[in-house]
C-alpha positions as CSV (number, residue, x, y, z in Angstrom):
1,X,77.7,-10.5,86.7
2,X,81.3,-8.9,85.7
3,X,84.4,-8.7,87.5
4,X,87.1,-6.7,87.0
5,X,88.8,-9.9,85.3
6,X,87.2,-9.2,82.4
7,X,86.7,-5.5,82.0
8,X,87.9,-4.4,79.2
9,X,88.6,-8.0,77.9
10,X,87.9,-8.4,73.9
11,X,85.9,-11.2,72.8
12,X,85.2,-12.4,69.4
13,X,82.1,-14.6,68.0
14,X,81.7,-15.7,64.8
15,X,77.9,-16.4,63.7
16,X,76.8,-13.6,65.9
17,X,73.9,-12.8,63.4
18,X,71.5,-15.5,64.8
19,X,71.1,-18.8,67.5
20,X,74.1,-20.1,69.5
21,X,76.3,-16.9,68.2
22,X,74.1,-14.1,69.1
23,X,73.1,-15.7,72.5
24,X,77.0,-16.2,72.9
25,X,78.0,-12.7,72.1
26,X,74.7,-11.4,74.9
27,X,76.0,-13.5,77.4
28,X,80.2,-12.6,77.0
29,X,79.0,-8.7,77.2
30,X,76.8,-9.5,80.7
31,X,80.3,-11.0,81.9
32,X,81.9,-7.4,80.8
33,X,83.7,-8.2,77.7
34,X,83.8,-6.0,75.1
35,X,82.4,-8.2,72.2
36,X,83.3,-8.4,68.6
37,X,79.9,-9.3,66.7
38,X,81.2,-11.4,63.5
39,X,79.1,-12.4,60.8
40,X,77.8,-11.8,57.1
41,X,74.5,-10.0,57.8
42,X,75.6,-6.7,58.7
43,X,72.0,-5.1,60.1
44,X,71.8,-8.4,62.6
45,X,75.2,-7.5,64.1
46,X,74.9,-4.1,64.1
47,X,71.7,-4.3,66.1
48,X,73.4,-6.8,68.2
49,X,76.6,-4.4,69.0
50,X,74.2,-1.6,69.6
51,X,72.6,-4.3,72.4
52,X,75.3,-5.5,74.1
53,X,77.9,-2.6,73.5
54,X,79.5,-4.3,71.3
55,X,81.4,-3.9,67.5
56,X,80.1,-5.4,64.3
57,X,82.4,-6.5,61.6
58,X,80.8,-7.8,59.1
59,X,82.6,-11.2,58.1
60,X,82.2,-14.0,55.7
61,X,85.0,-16.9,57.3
62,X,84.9,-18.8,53.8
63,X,86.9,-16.0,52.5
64,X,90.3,-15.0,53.6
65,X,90.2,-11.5,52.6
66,X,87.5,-10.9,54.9
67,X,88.7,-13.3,57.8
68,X,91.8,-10.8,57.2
69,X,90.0,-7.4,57.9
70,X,87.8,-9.2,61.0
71,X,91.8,-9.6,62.2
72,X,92.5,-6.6,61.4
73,X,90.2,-5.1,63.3
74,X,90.8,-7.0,66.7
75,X,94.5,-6.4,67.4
76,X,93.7,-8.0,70.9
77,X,91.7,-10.9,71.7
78,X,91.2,-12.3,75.0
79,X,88.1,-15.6,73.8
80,X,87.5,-16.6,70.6
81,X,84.4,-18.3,70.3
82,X,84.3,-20.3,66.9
83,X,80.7,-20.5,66.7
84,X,79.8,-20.2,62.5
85,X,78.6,-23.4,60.7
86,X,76.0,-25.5,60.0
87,X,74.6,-28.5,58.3
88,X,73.2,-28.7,54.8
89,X,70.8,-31.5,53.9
90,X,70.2,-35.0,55.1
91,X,71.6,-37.1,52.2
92,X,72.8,-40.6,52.5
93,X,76.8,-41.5,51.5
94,X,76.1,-42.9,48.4
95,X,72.9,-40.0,47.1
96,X,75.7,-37.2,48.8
97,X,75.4,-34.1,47.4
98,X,79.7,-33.1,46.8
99,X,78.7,-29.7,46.8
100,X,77.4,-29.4,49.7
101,X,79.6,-31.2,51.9
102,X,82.1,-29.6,50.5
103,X,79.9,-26.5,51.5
104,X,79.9,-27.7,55.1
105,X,83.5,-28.5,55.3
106,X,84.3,-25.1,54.1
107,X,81.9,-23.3,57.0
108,X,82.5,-25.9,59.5
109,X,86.0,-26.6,59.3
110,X,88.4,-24.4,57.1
111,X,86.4,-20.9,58.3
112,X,87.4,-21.9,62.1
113,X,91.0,-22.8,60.9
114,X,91.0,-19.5,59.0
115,X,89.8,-17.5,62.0
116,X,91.7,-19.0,64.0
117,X,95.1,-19.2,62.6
118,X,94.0,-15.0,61.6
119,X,93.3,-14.0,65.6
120,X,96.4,-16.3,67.1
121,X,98.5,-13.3,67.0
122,X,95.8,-11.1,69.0
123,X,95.2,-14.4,71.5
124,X,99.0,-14.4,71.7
125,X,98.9,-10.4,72.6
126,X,96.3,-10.8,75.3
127,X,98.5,-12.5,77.2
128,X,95.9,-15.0,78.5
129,X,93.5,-16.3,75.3
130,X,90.7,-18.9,75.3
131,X,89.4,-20.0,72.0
132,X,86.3,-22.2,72.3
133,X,85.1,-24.0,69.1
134,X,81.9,-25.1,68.9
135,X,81.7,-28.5,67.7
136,X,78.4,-30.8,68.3
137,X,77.3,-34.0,69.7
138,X,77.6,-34.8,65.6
139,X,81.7,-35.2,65.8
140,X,81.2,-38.3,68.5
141,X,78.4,-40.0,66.9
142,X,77.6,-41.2,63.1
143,X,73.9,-41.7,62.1
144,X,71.9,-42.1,58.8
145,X,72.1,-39.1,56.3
146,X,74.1,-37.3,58.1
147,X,77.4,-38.2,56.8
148,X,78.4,-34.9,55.7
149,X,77.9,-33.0,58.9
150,X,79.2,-35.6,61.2
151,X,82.8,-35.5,59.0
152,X,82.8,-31.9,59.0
153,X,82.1,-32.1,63.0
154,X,84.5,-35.3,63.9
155,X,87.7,-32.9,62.0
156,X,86.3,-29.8,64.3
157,X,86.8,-32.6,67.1
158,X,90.4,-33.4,65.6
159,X,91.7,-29.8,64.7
160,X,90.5,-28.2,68.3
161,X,92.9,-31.4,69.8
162,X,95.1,-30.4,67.9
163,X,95.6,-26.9,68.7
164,X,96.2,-28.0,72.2
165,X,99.5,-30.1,71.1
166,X,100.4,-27.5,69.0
167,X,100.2,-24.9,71.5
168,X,101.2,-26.1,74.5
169,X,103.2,-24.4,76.5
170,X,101.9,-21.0,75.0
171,X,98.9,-18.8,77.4
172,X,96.1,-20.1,74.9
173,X,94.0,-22.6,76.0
174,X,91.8,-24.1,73.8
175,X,88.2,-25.7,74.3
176,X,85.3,-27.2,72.4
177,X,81.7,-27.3,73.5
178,X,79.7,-29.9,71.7
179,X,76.0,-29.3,71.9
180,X,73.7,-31.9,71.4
181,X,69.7,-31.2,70.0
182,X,69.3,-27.5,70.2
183,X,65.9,-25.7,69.0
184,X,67.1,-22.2,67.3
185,X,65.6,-20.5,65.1
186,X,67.6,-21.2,62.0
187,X,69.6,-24.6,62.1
188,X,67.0,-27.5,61.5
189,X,65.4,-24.9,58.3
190,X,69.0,-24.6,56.9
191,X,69.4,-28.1,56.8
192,X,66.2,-28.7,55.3
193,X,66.1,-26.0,52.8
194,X,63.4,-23.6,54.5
195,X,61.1,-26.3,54.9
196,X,59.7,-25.6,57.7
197,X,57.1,-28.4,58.5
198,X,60.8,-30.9,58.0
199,X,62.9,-29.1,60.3
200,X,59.8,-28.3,63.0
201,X,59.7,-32.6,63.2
202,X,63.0,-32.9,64.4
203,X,62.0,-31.3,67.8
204,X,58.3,-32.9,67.7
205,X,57.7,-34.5,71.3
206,X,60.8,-33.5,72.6
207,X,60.2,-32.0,76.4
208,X,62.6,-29.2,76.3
209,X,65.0,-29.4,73.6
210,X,68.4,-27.5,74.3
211,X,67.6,-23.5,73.5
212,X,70.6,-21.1,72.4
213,X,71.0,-19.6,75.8
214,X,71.7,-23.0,77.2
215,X,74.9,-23.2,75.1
216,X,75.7,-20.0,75.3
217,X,75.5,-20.4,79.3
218,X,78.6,-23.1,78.9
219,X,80.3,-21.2,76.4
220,X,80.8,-18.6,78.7
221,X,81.2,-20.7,81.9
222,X,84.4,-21.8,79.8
223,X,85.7,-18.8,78.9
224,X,85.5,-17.1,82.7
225,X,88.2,-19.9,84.0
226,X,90.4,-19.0,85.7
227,X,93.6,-19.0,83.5
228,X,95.3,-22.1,84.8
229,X,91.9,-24.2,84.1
230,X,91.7,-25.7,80.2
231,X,88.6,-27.2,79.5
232,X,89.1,-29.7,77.1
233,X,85.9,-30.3,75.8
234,X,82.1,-30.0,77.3
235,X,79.1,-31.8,75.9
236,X,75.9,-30.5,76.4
237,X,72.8,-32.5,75.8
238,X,68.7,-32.4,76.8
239,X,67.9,-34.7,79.3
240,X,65.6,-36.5,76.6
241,X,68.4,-36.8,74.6
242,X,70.6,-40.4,75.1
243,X,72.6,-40.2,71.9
244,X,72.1,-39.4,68.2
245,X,69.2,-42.5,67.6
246,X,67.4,-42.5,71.3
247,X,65.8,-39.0,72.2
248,X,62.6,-39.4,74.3
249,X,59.4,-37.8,72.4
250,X,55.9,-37.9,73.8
């Protein structure tokens, strides 16, 4: 349900086209904000804004010219919710594709610093901005090929603490929610390269895996504090789910 604390509010998602994003962006709008669908496949987003009420702006946050007109576009922002990555392959260290960790670094990482340090001028305007990063179980625990994800996932970790330093003292707060196994549609066939017998194995046996709308649920709960409440960070896992090596399959 809305209040009247967030009518009118502007939100922002980036990876709105599919998963964690989209869920994100339906679940902001049923708290009343007016959301900002970001993401590179314009006909997902624009069917998501039609939804939810919402605007599309079509956005690739690997490149600054477009993180520049997403900004452009927003000249208030009350949550930004750094949603866009993913993980590419399952290489070990010393087989590691550059390329794509590179790849990762760039969507992980460097898109959420440039849409970040894009939109601080619209946070600052609000008066009262939240900007929630999604980071991932990933940047607290290392495991076998998964060394490039992990990195890209720890420096989410890093740059979200330190935003906070750097912004203390400023109406920002600044969040991370790190989910642990989630089943979307998309993530697990990404990393395996659309092979989709590899990436429906991750999830085999697992009673309930984490769904979209589970992380979305959080995401939100974050962003509705009230303003004097930063929460630092928030992991989210499956009850089968122990850590990174131990999830309970039947």
């Amino acid at each position: 349900m809305s209040d009247d604390s967030t009518q009118s509010r502007t939100a922002v998602v980036t990876g709105a086209s599919s998963g964690i994003g989209a869920a994100t962006a339906r679940a902001l709008a049923a708290q009343g904000f007016r959301v900002v669908c970001a993401a590179r496949r314009t006909e997902r987003i624009e069917a998501l804004a039609a939804e939810i009420s919402g605007v599309a702006v079509t956005c690739d946050i690997t490149d600054a010219g477009s993180v520049a007109a997403l900004a452009a576009a927003v000249p208030t922002c009350d949550v930004l919710v750094n949603n866009a990555g993913g993980a590419v392959g399952v290489d070990r260290v010393d087989q590691a594709d550059v390329e794509a960790w590179r790849h990762m670094y760039d969507i992980n990482v460097l898109g959420l610093v440039r849409v970040t340090k894009a939109l601080l001028p619209a946070l600052r305007a609000s008066g009262d901005g939240v900007v929630v990063n999604v980071g991932s179980t990933a940047g607290r625990w290392a495991y076998e090929g998964g060394g490039g994800y992990t990195a890209a996932k720890h420096a989410v970790k890093v740059v979200t603490q330190t935003l906070r330093l750097e912004l203390n003292g400023e109406p920002i707060r600044i969040s991370e929610v790190a989910p642990g196994m989630v089943r979307t549609d998309e993530f697990a066939l990404v990393r395996f390269g659309g092979d989709r017998e590899r990436a429906e194995a991750v999830y085999a046996g697992v009673d309930q895996p984490l769904l979209a709308e589970d992380v979305a649920d959080a995401i939100a709960w974050v962003a509705t504090r009230p303003s004097h409440v930063d929460i630092d960070e928030l992991v989210i896992k499956p009850r089968a789910q122990a850590a990174a090596h131990k999830v309970h399959r039947t």
